[in-house]
C-alpha positions as CSV (number, residue, x, y, z in Angstrom):
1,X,-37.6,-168.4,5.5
2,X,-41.1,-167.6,5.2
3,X,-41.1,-167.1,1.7
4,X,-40.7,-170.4,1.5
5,X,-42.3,-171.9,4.5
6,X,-45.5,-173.3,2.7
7,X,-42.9,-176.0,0.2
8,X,-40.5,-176.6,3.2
9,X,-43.5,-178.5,4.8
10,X,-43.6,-180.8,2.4
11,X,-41.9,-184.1,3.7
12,X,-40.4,-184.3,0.3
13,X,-38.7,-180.6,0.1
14,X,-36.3,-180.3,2.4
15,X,-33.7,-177.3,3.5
16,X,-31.0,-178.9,0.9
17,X,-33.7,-179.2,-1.9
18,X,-34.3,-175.0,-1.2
19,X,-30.8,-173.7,-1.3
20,X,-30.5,-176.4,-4.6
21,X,-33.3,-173.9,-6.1
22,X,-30.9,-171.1,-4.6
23,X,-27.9,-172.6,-6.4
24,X,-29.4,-172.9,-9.5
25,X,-28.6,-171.2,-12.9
26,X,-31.9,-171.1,-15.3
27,X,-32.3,-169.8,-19.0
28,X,-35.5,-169.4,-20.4
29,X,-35.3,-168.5,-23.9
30,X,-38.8,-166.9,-24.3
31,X,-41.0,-164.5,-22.5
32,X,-44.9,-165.3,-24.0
33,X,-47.4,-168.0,-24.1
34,X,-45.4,-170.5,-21.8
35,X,-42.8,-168.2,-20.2
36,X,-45.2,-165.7,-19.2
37,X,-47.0,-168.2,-16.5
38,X,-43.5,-170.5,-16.2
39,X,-41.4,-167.8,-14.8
40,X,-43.3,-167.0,-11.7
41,X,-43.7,-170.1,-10.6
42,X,-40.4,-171.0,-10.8
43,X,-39.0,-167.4,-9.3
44,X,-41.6,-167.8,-6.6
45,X,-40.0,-171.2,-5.9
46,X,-36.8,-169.5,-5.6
47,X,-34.9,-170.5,-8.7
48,X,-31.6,-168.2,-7.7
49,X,-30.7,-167.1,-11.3
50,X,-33.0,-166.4,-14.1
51,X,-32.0,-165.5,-17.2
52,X,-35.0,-164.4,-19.7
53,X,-34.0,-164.5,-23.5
54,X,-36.8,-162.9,-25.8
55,X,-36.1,-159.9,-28.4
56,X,-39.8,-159.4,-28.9
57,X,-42.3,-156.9,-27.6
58,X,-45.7,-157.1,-26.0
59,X,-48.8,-156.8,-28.4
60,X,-52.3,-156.8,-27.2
61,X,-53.8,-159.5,-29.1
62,X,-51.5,-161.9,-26.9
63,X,-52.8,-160.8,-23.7
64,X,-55.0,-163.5,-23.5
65,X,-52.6,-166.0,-22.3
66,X,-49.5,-163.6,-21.6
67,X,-51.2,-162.6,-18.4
68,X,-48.4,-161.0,-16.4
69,X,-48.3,-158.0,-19.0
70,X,-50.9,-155.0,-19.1
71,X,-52.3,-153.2,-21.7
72,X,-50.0,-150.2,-21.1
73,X,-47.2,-152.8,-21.4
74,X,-47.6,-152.5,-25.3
75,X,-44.7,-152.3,-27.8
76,X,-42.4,-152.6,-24.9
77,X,-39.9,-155.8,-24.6
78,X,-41.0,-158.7,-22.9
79,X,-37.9,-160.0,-21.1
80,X,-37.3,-156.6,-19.6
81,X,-40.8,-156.6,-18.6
82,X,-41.0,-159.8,-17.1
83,X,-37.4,-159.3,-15.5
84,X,-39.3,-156.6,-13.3
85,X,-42.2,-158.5,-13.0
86,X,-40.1,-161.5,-11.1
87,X,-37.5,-158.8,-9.3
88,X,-41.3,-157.4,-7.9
89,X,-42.2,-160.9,-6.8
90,X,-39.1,-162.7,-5.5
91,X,-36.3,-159.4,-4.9
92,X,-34.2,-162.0,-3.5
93,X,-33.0,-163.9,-6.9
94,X,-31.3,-162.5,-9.7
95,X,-33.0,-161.8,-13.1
96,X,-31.1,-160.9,-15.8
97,X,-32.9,-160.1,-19.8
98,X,-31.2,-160.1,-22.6
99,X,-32.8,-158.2,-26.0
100,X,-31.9,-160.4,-28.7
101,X,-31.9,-164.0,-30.0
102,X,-29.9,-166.7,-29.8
103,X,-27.9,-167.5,-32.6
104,X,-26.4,-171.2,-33.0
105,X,-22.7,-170.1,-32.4
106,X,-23.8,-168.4,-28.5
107,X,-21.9,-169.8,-25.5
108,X,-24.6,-170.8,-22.8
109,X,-21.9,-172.9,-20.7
110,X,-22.7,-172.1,-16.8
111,X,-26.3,-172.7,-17.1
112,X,-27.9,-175.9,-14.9
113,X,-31.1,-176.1,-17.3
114,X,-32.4,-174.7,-20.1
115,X,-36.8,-173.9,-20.8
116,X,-37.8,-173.9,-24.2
117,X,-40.8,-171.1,-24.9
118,X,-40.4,-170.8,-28.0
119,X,-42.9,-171.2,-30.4
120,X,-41.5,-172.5,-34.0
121,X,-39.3,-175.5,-34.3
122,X,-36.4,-173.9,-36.3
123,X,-35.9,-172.5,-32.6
124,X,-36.4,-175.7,-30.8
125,X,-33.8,-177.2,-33.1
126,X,-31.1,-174.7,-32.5
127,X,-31.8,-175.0,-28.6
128,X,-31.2,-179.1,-29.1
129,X,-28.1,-178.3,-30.6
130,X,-27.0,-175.9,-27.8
131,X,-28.3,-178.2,-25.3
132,X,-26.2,-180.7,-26.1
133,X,-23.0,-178.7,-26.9
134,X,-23.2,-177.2,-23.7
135,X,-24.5,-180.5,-21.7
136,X,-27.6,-178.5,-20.2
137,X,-30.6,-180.9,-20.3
138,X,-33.4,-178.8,-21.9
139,X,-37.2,-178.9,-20.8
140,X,-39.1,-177.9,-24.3
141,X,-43.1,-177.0,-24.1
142,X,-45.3,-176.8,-27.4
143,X,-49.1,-176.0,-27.8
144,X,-51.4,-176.2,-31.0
145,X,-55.0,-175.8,-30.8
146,X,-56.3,-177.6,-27.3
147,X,-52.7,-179.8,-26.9
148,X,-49.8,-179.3,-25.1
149,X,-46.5,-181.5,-25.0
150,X,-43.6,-180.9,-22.4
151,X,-40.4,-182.9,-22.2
152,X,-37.1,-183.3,-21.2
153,X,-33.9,-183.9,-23.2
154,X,-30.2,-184.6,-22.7
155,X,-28.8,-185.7,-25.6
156,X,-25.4,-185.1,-24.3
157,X,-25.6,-188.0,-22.6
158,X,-25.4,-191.6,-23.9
159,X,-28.6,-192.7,-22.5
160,X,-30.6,-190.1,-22.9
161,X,-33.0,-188.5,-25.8
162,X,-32.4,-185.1,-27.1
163,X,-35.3,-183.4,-29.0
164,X,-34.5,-184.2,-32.9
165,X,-35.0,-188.0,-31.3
166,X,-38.7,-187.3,-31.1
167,X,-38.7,-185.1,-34.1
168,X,-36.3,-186.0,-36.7
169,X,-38.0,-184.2,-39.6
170,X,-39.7,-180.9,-38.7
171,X,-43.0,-180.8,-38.9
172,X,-44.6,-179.4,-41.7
173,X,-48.4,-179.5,-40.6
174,X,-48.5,-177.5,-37.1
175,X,-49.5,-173.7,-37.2
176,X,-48.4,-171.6,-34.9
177,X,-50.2,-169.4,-32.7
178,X,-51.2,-166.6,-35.2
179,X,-51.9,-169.1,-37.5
180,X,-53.8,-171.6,-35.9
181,X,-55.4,-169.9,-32.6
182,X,-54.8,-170.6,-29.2
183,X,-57.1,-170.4,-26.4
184,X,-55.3,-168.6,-23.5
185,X,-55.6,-171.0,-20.7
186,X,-53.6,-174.0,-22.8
187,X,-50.5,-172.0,-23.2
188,X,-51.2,-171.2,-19.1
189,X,-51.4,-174.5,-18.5
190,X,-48.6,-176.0,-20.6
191,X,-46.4,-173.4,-19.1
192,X,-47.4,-174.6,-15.7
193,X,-46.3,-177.6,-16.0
194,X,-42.8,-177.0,-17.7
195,X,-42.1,-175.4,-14.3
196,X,-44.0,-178.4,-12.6
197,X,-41.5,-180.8,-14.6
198,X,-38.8,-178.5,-14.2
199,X,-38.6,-178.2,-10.3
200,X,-39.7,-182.4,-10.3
201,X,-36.2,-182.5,-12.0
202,X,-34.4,-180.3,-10.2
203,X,-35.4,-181.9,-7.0
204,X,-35.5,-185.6,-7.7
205,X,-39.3,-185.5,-6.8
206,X,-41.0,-188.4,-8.7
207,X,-39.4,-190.7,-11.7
208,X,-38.9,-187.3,-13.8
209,X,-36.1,-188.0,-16.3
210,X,-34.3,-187.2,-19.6
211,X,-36.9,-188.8,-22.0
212,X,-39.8,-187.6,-20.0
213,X,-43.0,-186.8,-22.1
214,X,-46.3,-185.5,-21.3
215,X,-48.8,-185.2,-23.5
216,X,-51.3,-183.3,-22.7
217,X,-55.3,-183.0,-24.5
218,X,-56.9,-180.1,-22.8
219,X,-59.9,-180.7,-25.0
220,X,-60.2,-184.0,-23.4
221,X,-58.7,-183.3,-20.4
222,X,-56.1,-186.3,-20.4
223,X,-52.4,-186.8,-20.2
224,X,-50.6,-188.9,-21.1
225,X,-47.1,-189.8,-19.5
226,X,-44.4,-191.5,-21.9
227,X,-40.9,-192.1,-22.0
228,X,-38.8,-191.9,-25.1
229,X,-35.2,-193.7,-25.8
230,X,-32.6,-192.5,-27.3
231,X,-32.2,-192.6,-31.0
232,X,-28.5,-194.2,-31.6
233,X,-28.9,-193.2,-34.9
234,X,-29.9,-189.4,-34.4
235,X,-27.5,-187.1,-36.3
236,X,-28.3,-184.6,-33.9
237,X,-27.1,-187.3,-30.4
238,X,-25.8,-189.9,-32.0
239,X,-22.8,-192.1,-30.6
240,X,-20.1,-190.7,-32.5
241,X,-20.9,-187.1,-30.5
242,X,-21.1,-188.7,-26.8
243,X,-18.8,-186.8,-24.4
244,X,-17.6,-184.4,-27.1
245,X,-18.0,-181.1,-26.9
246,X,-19.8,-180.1,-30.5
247,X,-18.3,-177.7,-32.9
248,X,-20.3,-174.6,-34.2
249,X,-23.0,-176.0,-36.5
250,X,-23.8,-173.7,-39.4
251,X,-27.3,-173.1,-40.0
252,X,-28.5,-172.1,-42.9
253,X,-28.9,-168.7,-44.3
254,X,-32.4,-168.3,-46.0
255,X,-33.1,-165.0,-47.5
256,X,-35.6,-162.6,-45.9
257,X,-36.8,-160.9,-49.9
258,X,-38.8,-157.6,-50.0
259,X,-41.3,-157.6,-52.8
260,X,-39.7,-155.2,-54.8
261,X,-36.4,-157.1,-54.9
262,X,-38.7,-159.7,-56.9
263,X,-36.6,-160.6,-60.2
264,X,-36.9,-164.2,-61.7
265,X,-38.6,-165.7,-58.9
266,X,-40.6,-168.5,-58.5
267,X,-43.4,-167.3,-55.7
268,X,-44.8,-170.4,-53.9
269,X,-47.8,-169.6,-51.4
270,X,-47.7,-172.3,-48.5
271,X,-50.9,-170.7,-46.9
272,X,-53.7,-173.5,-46.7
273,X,-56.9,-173.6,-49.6
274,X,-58.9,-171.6,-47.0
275,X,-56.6,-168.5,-47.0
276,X,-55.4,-168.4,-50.4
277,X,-59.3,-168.4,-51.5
278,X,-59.6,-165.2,-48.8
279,X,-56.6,-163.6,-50.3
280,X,-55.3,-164.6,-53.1
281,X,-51.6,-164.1,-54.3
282,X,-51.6,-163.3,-57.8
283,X,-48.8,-165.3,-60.3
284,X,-48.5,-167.2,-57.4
285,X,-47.7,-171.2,-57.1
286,X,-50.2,-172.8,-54.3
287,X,-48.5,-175.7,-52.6
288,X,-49.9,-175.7,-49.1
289,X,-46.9,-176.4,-46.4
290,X,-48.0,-180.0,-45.7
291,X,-48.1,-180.8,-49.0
292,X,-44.6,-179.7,-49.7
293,X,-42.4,-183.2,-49.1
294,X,-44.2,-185.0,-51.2
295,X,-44.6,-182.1,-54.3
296,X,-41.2,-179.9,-54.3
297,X,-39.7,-182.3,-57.0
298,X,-42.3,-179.7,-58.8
299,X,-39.8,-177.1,-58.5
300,X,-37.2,-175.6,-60.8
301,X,-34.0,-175.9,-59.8
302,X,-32.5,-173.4,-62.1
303,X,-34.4,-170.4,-61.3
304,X,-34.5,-168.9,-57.6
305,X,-37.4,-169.5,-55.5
306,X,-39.6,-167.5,-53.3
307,X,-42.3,-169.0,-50.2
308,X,-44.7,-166.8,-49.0
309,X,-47.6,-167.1,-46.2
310,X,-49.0,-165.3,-43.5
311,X,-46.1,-164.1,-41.2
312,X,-43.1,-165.6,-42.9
313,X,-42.5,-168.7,-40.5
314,X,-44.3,-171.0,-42.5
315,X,-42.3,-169.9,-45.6
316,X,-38.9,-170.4,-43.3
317,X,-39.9,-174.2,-42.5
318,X,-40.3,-174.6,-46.5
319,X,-37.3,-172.9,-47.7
320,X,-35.6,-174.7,-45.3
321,X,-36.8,-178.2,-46.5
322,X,-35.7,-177.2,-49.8
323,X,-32.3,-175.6,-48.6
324,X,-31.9,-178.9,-47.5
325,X,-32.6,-181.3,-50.1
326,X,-30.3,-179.0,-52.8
327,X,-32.2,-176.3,-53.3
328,X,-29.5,-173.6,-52.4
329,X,-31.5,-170.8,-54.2
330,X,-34.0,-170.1,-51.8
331,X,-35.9,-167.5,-49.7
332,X,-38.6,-165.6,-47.6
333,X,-40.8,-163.6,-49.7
334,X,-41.5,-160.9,-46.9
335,X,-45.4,-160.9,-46.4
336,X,-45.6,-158.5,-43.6
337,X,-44.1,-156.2,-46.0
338,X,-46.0,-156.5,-49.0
């Protein structure tokens, strides 16, 4: 037991509470800005089984905040990587990694708890919807800029929030990391505590519950502890699904559209005033994403249309919105190939 001698002191962590952690069946879907400093944590607390979900690959401008990755690590997937990684650190749990992403028809059943480290909200929604087919509460993490949120959900039960409840419209504002810019140490320190929150929960250590939410300003240096009810309206928890186990949702399919395949398109550049002045799209439609609920009505309906931006996720929230709203003839115009 000295591996975990240090946490059995504790008055509040007891034998029980460690083979709980020994018992326990953990998916993380995502293997960068907040899985990269949640994992360890939570391996080294000895979390029994950890299965890493991430299909992408290390690149060196995330190094900053994906710390447990080298330079050499480069091109190479990161839940192989970080499997090794945790076998290295704790070779007495099991670490699975699986190469690909979840799609909203996947069986998770088995699982105790799933982490959210993902970093776009089309993502976080599909995990909701797991999360509560599967009744596995879900501890979700977000950063933008100098803020960090982390929360826990269990829509699956009738008490409890899931994550549409917070966020019943995606947000059409936030950037993501290669948008936006992040400075290392927030994604670190989100990602620290989703494990924090995580083994709190686990545990029974403190009043950490379903509806849990910190908010966190790292700018400021304040948090912020709230709880949020459930919605009983929430299409995604609401009453009529308590205690049923939900059929396969079908999400929708949005286009991913090479430049050449370009025919009678309408292009529509989501990027903000600032980029579109750096690098102009020519024949190109500006409605910047924010802007996009209150100015799609601008929009033909009877010709197909096309969103374009930096790396293709803000053009996925849009055609999405429009998807919808009625707009079945929509899609990605591919920027990272044009």
């Amino acid at each position: 037991m000295s591996r975990y001698e240090k946490q059995l002191l504790l008055p509040e962590f007891t034998q029980e509470h460690q083979d709980l952690l020994k018992n326990t069946k953990l998916l993380m879907v995502g293997a960068g800005g907040l899985g990269a400093p949640a994992l360890p944590y939570l391996a080294g607390a000895g979390i029994g089984h950890i299965t890493i979900v991430d299909d992408d690959v290390v690149d060196i401008s995330n190094l900053h905040r994906q710390t447990i990755f080298k330079t050499s690590d480069a091109g190479k997937n990161k839940a192989e990587l970080t499997a090794a990684y945790l076998r290295e650190l704790n070779p007495e749990i099991k670490i699975t990694a699986v190469l690909q992403r979840l799609n909203v028809g996947d069986d998770i059943d088995g699982f105790d708890i799933i982490l959210d480290g993902t970093d776009n909200f089309e993502s976080k929604q599909l995990l909701n919807e797991l999360s509560i087919r599967s009744k596995t509460p879900l501890v979700a993490a977000s950063v933008e800029g100098f803020n960090g949120t982390v929360a826990i959900f269990a829509g699956f039960d009738k008490n409890a929030p899931c994550y549409h409840c917070l966020f019943p419209e995606l947000p059409l504002d936030c950037k993501s990391c290669v948008e936006g810019g992040i400075l290392g140490t927030v994604a670190g320190l989100a990602g620290m505590y989703q494990a924090h929150l995580t083994l709190c929960f686990l545990l029974g250590i403190g009043d950490v519950k379903p509806g849990t939410i910190l908010s966190l300003d790292f700018k400021t240096m304040r948090t912020q502890a709230l709880q949020l009810e459930k919605n009983p309206e929430c299409a995604a928890c609401g009453k009529a699904q308590y205690g049923a186990r939900r059929e396969k949702i079908e999400a929708p399919v949005i286009p991913l559209l090479h430049p050449d395949e370009l025919k009678d398109h309408v292009v529509v550049d989501v990027r903000t005033f600032e980029e579109t002045f750096e690098k102009p799209i020519e024949n190109a439609l500006h409605i910047p994403l924010q802007d996009i609920p209150g100015r799609y009505a601008e929009l033909p309906t009877d010709r197909p249309i096309a969103f374009i931006c930096r790396s293709n996720k803000r053009s996925r929230v849009a055609a999405e919105y429009l998807y919808a709203r009625g707009y079945k003839n929509v899609c990605v115009l591919d920027a990272l190939a044009a």
